[in-house]
C-alpha positions as CSV (number, residue, x, y, z in Angstrom):
1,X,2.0,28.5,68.6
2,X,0.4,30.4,65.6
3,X,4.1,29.6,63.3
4,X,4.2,26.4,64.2
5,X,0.3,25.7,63.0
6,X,0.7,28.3,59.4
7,X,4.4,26.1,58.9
8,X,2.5,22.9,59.8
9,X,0.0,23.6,57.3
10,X,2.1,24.7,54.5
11,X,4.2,21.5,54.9
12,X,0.6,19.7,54.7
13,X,-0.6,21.1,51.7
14,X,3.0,21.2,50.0
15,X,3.2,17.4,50.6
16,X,-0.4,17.0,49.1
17,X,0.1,19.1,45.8
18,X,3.7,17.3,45.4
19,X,1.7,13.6,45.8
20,X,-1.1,15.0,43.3
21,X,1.3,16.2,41.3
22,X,3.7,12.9,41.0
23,X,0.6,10.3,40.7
24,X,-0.6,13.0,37.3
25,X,2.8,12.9,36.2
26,X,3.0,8.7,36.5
27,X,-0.8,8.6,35.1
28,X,0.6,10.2,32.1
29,X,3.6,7.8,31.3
30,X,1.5,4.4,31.7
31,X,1.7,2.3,28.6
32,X,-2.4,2.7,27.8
33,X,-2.0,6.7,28.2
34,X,1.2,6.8,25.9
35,X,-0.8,4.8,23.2
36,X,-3.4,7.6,23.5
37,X,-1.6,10.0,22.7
38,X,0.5,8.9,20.3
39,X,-2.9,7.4,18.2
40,X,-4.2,10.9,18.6
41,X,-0.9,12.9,17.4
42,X,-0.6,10.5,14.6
43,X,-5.0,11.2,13.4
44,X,-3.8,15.2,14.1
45,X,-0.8,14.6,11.7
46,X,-3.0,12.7,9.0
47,X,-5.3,15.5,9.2
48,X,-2.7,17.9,8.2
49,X,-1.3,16.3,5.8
50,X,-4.9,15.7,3.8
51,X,-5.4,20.0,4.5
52,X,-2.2,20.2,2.7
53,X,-2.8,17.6,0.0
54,X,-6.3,19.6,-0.9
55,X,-4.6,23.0,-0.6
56,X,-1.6,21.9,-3.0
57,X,-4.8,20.1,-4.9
58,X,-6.7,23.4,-5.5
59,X,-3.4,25.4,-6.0
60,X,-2.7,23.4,-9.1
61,X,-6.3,23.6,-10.4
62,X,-5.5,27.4,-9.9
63,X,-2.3,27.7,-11.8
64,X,-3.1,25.6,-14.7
65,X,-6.2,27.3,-14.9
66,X,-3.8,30.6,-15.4
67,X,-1.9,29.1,-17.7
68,X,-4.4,27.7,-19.5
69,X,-6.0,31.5,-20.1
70,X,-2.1,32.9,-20.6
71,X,-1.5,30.1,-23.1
72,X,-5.5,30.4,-24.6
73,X,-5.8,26.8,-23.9
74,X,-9.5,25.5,-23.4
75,X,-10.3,23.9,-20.3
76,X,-10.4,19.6,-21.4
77,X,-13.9,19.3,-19.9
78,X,-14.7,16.6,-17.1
79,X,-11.2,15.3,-16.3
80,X,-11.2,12.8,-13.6
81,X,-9.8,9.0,-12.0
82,X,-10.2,6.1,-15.0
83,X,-12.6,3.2,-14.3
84,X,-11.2,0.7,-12.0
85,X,-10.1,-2.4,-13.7
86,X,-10.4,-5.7,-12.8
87,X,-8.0,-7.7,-13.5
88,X,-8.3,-11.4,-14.9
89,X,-6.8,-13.6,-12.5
90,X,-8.5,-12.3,-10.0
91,X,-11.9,-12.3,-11.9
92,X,-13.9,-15.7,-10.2
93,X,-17.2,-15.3,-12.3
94,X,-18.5,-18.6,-13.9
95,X,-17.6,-18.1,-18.0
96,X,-13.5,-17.4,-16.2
97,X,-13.8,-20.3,-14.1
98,X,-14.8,-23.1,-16.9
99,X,-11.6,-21.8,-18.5
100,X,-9.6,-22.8,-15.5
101,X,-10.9,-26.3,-15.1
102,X,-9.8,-26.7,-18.6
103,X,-6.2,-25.4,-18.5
104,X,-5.6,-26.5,-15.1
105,X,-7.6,-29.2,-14.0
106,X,-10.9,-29.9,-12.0
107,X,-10.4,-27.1,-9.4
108,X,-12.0,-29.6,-6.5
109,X,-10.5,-29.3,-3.0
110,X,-10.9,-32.7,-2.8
111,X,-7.8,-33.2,-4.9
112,X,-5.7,-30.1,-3.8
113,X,-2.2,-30.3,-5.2
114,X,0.3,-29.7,-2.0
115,X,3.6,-28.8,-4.2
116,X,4.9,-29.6,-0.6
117,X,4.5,-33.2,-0.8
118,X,6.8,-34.3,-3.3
119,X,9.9,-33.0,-1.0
């Protein structure tokens, strides 16, 4: 009586960690959790690769600041990104936009050209 009750509850709790085990398995393969995990690898990834852009970043500053001392170059002071520039066609301020009624017209969306209705 005692084998038959320890080999029914083995079979029990065997079929219950299978069935826990199968529904964590499907949870993981649903579309929503997939989507997850790929967003997170791919933030992991981006991570990485901006370490390794600084590192390669202060590597350089490094070595050309060797050189620099081998060669007894001085250091250009203050290097850094150029102003941004803006560029003309894209520029909407007023003075830019008198210039454009005159070459091309009154700009007036009541009078829109449609180039697609002389075809």
């Amino acid at each position: 009586m005692f084998r038959r009750t320890f080999w029914f509850t083995a079979g029990a709790a065997a079929g219950v960690w299978a069935t826990t085990k199968v529904n964590r398995k499907i949870r993981q393969l649903t579309p929503e959790h997939l989507a997850a995990q790929a967003a997170n690898k791919a933030i992991e990834a981006g991570h990485r690769v901006k370490d390794f852009a600084l590192d390669v970043r202060a590597g350089m500053a490094q070595r050309e600041a060797e050189l620099g001392e081998a060669l007894g170059i001085a250091e250009t002071p203050g290097r850094g990104l150029p102003p941004q520039r803006r560029l003309a066609a894209l520029d909407r301020r007023p003075e830019n936009q008198k210039h454009d009624e005159k070459h091309y017209g009154m700009l007036d969306n009541k009078h829109s050209y449609n180039r697609n209705e002389d075809h």
